[in-house]
C-alpha positions in Angstrom: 70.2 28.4 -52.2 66.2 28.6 -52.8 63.8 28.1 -50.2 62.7 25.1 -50.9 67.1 23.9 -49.9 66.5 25.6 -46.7 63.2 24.3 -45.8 65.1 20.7 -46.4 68.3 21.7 -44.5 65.9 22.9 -41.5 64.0 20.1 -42.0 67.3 17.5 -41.7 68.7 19.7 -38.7 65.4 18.7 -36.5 67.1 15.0 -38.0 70.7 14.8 -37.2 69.7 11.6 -34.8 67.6 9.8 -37.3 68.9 6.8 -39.5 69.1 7.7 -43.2 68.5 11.5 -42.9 70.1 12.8 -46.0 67.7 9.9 -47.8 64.4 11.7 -46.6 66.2 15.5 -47.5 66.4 13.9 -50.9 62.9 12.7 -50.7 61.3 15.6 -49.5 63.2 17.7 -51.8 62.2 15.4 -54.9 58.5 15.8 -53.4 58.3 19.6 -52.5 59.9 20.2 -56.1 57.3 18.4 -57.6 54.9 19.9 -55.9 55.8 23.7 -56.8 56.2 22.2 -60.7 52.4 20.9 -60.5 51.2 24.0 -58.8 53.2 26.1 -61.7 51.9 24.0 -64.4 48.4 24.3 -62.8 48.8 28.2 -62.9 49.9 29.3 -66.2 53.1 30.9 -64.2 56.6 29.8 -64.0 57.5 29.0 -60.1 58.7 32.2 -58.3 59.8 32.6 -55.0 56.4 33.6 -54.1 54.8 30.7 -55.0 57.5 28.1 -53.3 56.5 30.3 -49.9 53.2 29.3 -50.5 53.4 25.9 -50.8 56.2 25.6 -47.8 53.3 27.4 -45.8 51.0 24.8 -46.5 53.3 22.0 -46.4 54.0 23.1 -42.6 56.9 24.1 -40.3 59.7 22.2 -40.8 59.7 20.7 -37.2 56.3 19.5 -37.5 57.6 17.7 -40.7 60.3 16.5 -39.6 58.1 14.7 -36.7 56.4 13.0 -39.0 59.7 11.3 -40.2 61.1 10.8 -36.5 57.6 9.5 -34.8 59.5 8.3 -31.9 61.4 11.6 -30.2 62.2 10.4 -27.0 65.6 8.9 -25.6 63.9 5.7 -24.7 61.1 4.2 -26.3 58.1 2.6 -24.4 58.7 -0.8 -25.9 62.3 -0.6 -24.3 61.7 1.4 -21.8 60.0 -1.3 -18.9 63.0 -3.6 -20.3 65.2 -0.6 -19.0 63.6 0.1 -15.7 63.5 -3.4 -15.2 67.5 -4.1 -15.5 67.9 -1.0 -13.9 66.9 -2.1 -10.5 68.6 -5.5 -10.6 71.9 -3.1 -11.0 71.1 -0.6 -8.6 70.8 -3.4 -6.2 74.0 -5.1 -7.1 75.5 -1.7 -6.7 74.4 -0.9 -3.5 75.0 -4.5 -2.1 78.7 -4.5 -3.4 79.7 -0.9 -2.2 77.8 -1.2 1.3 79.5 -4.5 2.1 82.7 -3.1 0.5 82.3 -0.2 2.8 81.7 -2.6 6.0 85.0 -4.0 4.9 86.4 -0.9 5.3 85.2 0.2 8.5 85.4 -2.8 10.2 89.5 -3.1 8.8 90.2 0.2 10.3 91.2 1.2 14.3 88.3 1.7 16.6 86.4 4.9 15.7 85.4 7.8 17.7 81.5 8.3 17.0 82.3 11.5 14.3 84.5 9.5 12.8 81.8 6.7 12.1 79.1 8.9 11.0 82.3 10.4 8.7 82.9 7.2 6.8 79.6 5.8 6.8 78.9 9.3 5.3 81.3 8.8 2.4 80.4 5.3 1.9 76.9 6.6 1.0 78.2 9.5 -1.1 80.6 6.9 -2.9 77.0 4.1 -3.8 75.4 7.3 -4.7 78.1 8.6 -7.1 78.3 4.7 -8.5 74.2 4.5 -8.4 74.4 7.5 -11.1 77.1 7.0 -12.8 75.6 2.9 -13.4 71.9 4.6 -14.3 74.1 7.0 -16.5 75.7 4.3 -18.0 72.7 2.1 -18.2 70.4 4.9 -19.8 73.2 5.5 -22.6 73.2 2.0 -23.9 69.5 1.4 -24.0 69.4 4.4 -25.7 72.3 3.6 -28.6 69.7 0.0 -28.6 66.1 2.2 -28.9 68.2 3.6 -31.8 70.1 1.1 -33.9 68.0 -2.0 -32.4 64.8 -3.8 -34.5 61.9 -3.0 -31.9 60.7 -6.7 -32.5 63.6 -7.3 -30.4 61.9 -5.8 -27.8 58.4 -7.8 -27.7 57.1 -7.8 -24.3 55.4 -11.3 -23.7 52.2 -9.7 -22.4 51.6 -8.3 -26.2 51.2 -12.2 -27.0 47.9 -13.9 -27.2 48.5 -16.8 -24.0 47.7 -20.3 -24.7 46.6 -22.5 -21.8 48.3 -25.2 -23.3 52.0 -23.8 -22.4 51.3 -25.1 -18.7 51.8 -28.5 -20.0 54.6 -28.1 -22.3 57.9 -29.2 -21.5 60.8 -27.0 -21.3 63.2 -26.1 -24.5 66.7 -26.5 -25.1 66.8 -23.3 -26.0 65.0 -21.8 -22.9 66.7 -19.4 -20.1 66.8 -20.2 -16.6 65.9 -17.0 -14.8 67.9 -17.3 -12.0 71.2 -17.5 -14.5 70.7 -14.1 -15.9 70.2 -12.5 -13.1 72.6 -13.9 -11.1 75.6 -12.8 -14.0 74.3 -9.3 -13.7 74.2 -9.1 -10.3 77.7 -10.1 -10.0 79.0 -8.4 -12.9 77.9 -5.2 -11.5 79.4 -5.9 -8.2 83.2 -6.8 -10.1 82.3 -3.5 -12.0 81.5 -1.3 -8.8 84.7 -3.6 -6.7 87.3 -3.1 -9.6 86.4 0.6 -10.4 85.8 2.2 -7.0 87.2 0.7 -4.4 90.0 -1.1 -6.1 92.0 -0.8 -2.4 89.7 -3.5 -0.8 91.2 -5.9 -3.1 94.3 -7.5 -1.1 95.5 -9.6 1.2 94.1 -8.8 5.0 96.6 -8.7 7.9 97.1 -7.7 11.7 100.0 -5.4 12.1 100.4 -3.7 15.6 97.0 -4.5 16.3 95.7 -2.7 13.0 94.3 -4.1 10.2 96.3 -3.5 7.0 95.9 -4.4 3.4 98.7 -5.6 1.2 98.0 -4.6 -2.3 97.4 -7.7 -4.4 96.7 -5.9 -8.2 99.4 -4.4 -10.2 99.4 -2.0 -12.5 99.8 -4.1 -15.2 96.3 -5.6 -14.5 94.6 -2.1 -14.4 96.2 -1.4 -18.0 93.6 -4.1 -19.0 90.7 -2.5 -16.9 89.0 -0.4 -19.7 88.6 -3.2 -21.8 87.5 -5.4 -18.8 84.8 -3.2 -19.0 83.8 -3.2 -21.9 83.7 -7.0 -21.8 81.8 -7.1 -18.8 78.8 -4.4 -20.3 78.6 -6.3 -23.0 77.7 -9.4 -20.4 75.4 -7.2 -18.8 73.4 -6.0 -22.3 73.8 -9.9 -23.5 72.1 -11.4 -19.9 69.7 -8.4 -19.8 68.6 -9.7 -23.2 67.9 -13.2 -22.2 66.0 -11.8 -19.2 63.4 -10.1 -21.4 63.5 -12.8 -24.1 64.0 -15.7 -22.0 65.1 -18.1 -24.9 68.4 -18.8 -26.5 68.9 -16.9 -29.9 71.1 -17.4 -32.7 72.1 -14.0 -32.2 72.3 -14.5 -28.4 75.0 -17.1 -28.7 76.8 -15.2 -31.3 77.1 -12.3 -29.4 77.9 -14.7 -26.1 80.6 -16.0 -28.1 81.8 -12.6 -29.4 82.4 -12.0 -25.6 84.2 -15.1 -24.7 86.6 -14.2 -27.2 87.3 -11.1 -26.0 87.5 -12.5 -22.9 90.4 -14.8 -23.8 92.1 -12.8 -25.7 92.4 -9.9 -22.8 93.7 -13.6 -20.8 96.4 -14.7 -23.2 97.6 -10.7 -23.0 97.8 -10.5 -19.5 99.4 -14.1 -19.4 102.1 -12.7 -21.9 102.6 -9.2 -20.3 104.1 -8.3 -16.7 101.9 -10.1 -13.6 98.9 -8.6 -12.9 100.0 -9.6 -9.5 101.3 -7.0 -6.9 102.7 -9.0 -4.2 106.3 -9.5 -3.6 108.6 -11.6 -1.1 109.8 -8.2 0.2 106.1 -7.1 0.6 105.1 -9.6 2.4 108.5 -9.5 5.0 107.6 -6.0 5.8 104.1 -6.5 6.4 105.0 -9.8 8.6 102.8 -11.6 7.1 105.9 -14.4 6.9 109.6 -14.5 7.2 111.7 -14.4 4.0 112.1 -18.1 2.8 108.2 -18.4 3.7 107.4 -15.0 1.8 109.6 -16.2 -1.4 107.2 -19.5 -1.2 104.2 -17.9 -0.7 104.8 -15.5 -3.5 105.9 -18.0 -6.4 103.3 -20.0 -5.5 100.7 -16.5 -5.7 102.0 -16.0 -9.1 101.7 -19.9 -10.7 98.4 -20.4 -8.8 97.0 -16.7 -11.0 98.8 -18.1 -13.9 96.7 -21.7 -13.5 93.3 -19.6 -12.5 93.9 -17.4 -15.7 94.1 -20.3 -18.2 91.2 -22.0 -16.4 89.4 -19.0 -17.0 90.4 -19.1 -20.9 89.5 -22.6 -21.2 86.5 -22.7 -19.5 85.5 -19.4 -22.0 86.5 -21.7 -25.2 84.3 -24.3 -23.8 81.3 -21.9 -23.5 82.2 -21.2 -27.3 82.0 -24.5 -28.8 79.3 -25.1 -26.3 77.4 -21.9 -28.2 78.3 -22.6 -31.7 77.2 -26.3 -31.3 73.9 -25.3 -29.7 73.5 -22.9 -32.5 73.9 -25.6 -35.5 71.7 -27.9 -33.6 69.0 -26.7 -32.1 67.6 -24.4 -34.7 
């Protein structure tokens, strides 16, 4: 290997980030090579290993060249990056909302507290929004910075780089245009299912008196936490596609593609759960020993639980189908 192959391969390591790297080694190879042929030529002398450490010298250090092929080094951009800081608080607020209420559940479900024991689980109720607070900013930072990546930047055009014509006051609004309150709203909520159903997945049951204590029963199985990863998945996906309509605040063609890529998901995790074991946890037995009702009452109670999630799920699947033909028909016509 010459030089001029380890300048490149130095070169491509400063790189290993940037789209199409082996196709700028091969150009800068191609170039350099040139280069030391002219400069040979130009001398009289064939190219020595002299001369090529020559012309790398003046060509530069191969960091500084390889800026000039990444211009942007920085994990988020700042065309993205008020987008980010932006979405960023919305979740941290939805985050803190969900977890501090969730965490007043708790409290107020448990036995009277000595004053140590308050300060206790208000204590871990903080420690448990902070740990979610990072983990959502960790989370957030991750995908925006995969988007500042792979994404075109136009994507990104903040309305304040447009010129602003007085004559939008009077305009009427689009088909095609986003409520503000909508988006918001779905990421809000979406965070809050995120932070419920991934840390604190106990709140989630049926409240009951029992010897003058509040208990829980349970109401998830385990089949439905089989399904949880991809839940989430689905439901960041929500969260990047509303995020988008926030910045962009119209209806695109590859808005309601990617809104109906997510529906589909969403029904097919539906028709799985629907076909595998109940993604319910209560049982007649469950709810004798809790006394929540006597046995005939409990087997009632429960079949009726288990049709009434069955009914809720395929509302849920229909409703998504509708919000697919919905898409796809606003897509063909309103272009």
């Amino acid at each position: 290997m010459n030089l001029i192959d380890r300048y490149v391969a130095e070169v491509g390591r400063h790189l290993l980030l940037v789209k199409g790297r082996k196709d700028i080694e091969k150009e800068l190879r191609s170039t350099l090579e040139d280069m030391l042929e002219e400069r040979a030529g130009k001398s009289g002398k064939p190219a020595d290993e002299a001369m090529q450490t020559e012309l790398l010298k003046e060509y530069g250090a191969p960091h500084k060249v390889a800026q000039t092929y990444n211009p942007n080094p920085y994990l988020l951009g700042p065309r993205i990056y008020p987008f980010f800081v932006f979405i960023l608080k919305i979740v941290l607020f939805a985050v803190t909302l969900g977890l501090g209420i969730a965490t007043a559940m708790q409290i107020a479900s448990n036995p009277p507290m000595t004053g140590v024991e308050f300060i206790s689980a208000v204590g871990k109720g903080l420690l448990n929004i902070l740990s979610a607070c990072i983990a959502a900013f960790g989370n957030l930072a991750l995908v925006f910075a995969l988007i500042e990546r792979y994404a075109p930047a136009a994507d990104f055009k903040l309305d304040e780089e447009k010129d602003w014509d007085p004559a939008s006051l009077k305009k009427e609004p689009e088909p095609n245009d986003v409520k503000i309150w909508e988006p918001i709203l779905a990421i809000v909520f979406t965070f809050i299912a995120l932070s419920l159903f991934n840390f604190n997945p106990q709140l989630i049951g049926v409240y009951h008196l029992q010897a003058n204590e509040w208990k829980v029963l349970p109401l998830l199985s385990e089949a439905f936490f089989r399904w949880l990863p991809l839940l989430n998945v689905v439901w960041v996906a929500e969260i990047i596609l509303n995020g988008l309509l926030l910045r962009s605040g119209k209806w695109t063609t590859g808005s309601r593609l990617f809104s109906a890529g997510t529906k589909l998901a969403q029904i097919f995790i539906i028709i799985m759960m629907l076909m595998g074991p109940s993604i319910l946890a209560l049982s007649p037995e469950a709810m004798t020993s809790a006394g929540i009702a006597d046995p005939e009452a409990a087997a009632a109670l429960n079949q009726l639980a288990h049709t009434a999630i069955k009914f809720a799920l395929g509302f849920a699947a229909l409703g998504a189908a509708v919000e697919i033909v919905k898409s796809l028909y606003k897509m063909m016509t309103q272009r």
